[in-house]
FIMARDREN-139249 format. One record per residue (C-alpha): residue in three letters; x, y, z. Coordinates in steps of 0.1 Angstrom, whole numbers, plus 5000, padded with zeros to 4 digits. Layout:
BEGIN
NODE,code,u,v,w
NODE,Ala,X,Y,Z
...
END
This chain:
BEGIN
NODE,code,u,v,w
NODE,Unk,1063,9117,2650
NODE,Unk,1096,9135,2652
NODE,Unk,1112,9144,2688
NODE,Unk,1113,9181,2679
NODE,Unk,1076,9177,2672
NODE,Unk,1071,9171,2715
NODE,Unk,1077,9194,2741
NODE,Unk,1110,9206,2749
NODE,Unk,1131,9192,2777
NODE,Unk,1146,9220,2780
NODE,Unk,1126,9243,2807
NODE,Unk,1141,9277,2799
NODE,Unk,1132,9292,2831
NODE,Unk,1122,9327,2818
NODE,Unk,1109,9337,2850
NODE,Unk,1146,9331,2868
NODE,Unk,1167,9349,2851
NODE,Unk,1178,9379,2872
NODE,Unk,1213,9383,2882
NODE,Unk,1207,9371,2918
NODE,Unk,1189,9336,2900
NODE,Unk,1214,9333,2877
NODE,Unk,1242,9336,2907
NODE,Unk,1226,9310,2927
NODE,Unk,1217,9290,2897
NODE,Unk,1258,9289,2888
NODE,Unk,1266,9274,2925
NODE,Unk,1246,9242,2920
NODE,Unk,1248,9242,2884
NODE,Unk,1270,9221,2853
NODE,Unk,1284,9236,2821
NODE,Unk,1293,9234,2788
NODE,Unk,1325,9247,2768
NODE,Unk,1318,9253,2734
NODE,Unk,1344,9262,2706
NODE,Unk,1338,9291,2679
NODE,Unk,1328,9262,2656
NODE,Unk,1300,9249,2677
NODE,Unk,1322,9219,2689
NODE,Unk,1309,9209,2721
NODE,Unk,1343,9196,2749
NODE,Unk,1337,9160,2752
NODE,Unk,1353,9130,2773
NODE,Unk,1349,9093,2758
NODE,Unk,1327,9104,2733
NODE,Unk,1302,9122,2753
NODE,Unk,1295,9161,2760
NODE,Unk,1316,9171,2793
NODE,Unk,1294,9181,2815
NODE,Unk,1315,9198,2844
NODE,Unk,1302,9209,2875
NODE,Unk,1304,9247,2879
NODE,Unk,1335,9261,2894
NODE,Unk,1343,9297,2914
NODE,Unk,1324,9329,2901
NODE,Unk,1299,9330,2872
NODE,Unk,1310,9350,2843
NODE,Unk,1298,9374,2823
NODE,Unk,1297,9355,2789
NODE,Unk,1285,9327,2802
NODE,Unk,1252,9312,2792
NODE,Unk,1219,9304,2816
NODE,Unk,1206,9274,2792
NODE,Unk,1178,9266,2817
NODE,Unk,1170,9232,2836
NODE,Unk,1171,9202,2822
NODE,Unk,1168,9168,2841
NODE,Unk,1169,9185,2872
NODE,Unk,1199,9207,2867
NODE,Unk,1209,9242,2859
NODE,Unk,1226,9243,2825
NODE,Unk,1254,9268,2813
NODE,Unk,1274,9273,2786
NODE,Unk,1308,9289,2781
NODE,Unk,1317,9304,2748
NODE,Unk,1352,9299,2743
NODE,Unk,1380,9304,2712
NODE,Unk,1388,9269,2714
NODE,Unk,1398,9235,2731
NODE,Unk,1419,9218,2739
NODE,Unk,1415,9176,2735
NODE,Unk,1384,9160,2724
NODE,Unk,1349,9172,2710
NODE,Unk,1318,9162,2695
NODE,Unk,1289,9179,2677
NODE,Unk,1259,9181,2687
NODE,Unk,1244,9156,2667
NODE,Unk,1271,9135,2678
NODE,Unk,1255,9134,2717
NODE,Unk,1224,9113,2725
NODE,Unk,1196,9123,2712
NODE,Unk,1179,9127,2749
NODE,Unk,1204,9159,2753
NODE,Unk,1196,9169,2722
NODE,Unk,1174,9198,2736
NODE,Unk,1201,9218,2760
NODE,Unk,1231,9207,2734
NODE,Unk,1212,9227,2700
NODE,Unk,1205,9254,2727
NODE,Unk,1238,9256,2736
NODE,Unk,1257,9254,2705
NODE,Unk,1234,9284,2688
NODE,Unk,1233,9313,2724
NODE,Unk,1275,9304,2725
NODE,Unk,1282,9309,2684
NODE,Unk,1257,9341,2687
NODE,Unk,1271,9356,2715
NODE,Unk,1306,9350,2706
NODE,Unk,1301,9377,2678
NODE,Unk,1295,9403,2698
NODE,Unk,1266,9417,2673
NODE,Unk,1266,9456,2671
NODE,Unk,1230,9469,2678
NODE,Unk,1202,9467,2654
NODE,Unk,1192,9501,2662
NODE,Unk,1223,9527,2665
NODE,Unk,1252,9500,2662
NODE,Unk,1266,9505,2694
NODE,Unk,1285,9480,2714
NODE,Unk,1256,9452,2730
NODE,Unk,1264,9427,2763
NODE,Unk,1249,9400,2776
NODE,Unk,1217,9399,2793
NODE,Unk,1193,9379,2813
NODE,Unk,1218,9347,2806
NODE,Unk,1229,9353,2772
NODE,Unk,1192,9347,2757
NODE,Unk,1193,9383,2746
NODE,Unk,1218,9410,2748
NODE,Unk,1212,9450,2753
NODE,Unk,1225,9481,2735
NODE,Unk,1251,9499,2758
NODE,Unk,1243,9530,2739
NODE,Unk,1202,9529,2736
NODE,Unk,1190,9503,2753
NODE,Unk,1178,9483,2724
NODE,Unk,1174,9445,2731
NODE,Unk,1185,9420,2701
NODE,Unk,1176,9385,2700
NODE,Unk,1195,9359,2687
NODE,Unk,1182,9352,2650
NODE,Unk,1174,9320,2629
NODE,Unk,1175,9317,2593
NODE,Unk,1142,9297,2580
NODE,Unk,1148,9270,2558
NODE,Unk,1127,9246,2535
NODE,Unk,1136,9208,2534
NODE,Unk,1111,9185,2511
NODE,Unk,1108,9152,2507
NODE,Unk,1094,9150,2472
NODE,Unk,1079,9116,2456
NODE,Unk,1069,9113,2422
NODE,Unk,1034,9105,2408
NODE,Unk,1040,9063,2415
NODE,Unk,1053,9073,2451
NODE,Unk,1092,9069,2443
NODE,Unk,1113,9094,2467
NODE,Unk,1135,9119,2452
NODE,Unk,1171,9120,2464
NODE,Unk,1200,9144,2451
NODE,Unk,1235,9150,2461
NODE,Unk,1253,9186,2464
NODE,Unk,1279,9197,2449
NODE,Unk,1294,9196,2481
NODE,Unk,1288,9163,2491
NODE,Unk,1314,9132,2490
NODE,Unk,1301,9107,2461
NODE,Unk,1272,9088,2474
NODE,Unk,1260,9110,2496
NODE,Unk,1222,9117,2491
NODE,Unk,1195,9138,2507
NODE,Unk,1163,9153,2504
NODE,Unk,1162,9188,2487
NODE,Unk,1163,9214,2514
NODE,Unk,1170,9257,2509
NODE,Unk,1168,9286,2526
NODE,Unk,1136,9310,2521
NODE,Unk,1143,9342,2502
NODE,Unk,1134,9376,2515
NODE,Unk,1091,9382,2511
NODE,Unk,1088,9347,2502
NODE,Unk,1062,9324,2520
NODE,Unk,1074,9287,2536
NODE,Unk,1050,9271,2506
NODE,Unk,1063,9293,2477
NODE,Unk,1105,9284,2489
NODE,Unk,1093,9251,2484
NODE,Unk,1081,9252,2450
NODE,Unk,1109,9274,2438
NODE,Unk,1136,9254,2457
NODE,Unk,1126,9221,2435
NODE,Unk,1121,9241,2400
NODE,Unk,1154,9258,2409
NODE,Unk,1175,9224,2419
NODE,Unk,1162,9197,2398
NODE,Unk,1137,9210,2378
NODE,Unk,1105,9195,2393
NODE,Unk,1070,9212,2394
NODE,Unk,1051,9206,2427
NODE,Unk,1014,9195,2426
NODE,Unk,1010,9184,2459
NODE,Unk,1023,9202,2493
NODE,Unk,1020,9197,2531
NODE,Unk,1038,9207,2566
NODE,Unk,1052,9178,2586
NODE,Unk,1076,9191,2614
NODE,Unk,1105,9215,2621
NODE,Unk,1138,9212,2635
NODE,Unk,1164,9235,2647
NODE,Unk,1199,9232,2633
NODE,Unk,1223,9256,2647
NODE,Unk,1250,9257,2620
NODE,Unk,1252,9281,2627
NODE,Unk,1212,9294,2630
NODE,Unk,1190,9277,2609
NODE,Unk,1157,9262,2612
NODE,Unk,1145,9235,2598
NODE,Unk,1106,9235,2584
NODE,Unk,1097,9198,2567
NODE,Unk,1071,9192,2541
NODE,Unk,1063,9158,2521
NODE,Unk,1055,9170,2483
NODE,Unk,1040,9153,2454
NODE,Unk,1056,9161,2421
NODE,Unk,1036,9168,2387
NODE,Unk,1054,9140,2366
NODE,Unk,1089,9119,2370
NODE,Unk,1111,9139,2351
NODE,Unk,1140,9157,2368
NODE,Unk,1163,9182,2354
NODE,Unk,1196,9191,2381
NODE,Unk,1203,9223,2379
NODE,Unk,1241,9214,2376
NODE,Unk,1254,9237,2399
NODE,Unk,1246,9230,2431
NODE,Unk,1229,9198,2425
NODE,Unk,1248,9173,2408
NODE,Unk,1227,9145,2403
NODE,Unk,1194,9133,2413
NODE,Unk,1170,9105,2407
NODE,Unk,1137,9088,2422
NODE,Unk,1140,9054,2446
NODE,Unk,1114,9028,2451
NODE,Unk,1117,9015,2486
NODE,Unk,1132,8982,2471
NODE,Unk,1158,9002,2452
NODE,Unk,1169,9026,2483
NODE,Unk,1169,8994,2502
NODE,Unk,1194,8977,2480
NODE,Unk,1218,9010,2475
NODE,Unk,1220,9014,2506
NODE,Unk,1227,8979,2515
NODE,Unk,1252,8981,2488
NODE,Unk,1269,9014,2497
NODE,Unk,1259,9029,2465
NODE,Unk,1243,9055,2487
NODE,Unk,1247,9072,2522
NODE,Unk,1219,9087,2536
NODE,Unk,1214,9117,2560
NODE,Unk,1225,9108,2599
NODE,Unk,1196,9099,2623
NODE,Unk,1194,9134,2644
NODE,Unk,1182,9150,2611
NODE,Unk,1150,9156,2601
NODE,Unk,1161,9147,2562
NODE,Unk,1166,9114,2579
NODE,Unk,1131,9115,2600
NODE,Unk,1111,9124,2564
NODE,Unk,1132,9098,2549
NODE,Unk,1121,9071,2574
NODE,Unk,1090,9085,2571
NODE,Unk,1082,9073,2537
NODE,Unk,1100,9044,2540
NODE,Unk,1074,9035,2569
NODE,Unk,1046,9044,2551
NODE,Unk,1054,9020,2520
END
């Protein structure tokens, strides 16, 4: 089972987010600064989690509670010394850090409203914002994407490598869904389209979110129709189907670098790995 596939422990704390909760939430709480880029202020390779200081502010963020604490985060330009990504933290802060990172990059940009395109501000903590002009709420969006761990008909696991991608870098085949396009149908087009391969065989496994900046993550495991790939050259540069025994020994070898451990590419990998 993935950890995105348990309950968050983030509690949101919908119910206390009106100005006076969100005052008294700042005097006891910690926070965050994150940079335009999502970078995260860090101290000896950990997120800097500083207890809140004089007056809350207007931009900044009511995460929710996690492990007993009120969390903020402050959008800022940038900073100054040393950072990490989110992925970088451990993966128990994994919850408020992916939170964090996506409400500061969204409400950096200021988004015009949806409705009349007047100017919107913060409310309720930065989990929406509200039109100036109309009223209109906006919530902050994420883009849907598609990631498939595909095998072929003798259970080998497909692994490709973008075109932007140092050599040896591999993962699964992943996309975004197009517009009136189902989570199933990206799935098929998104391996016909990159390396040629017909899907006979589909099924959902787990999500995650990935704020860089907005996405989330859907997973499937996919059987294809034969072993024959075709790369579409463009963005996919090369590809080619791994017996356990051979990933094993490329990896060993550094022929290969997989996907990091926070990402679910690397949770379906492991997943078939354990399954063998």
């Amino acid at each position: 089972m993935s950890r995105w596939s348990r309950s968050s422990s983030l509690d949101r704390a919908v119910d206390r987010r009106t100005e006076a909760d969100l005052d008294e939430a700042w005097q006891r709480g910690v926070v965050l600064s994150i940079d335009g880029e999502g970078r995260i202020a860090a101290a000896d390779g950990q997120a800097l989690i500083a207890p809140t200081q004089g007056r809350r502010g207007a931009n900044d963020i009511y995460l929710g509670v996690f492990d007993g604490r009120d969390w903020f985060a402050s959008p800022e330009s940038s900073l100054d010394g040393e950072t990490i990504g989110w992925r970088e933290a451990p993966a128990d802060e994994y919850d408020p850090l992916a939170a964090a990172v996506f409400l500061a990059r969204w409400n950096r940009q200021n988004p015009a409203c949806e409705r009349c395109g007047g100017p919107t501000a913060p409310d309720q903590g930065g989990i929406r914002r509200v039109c100036g002009s109309c009223g209109a709420l906006s919530f902050a969006r994420m883009d849907p994407c598609v990631i498939v761990a595909i095998t072929d008909p003798d259970d080998r696991l497909l692994l490709a490598r973008n075109f932007q991608w140092p050599p040896h870098r591999v993962s699964i085949i992943a996309g975004f869904i197009e517009a009136g396009e189902s989570v199933e149908q990206a799935c098929h087009r998104e391996a016909a389209e990159e390396v040629g391969v017909e899907l006979a065989e589909l099924s959902y496994v787990s999500s995650q979110p990935w704020p860089m900046p907005r996405s989330l993550m859907l997973g499937f495991e996919a059987r294809a129709v034969d072993s024959r790939i075709r790369v579409d050259g463009d963005e996919i540069l090369e590809g080619a189907f791994y017996t356990r025994t051979d990933l094993a020994a490329a990896v060993s070898s550094g022929g290969i670098v997989l996907p990091g451990g926070a990402s679910i590419a690397r949770h379906l990998i492991d997943r078939w790995i354990s399954a063998g």
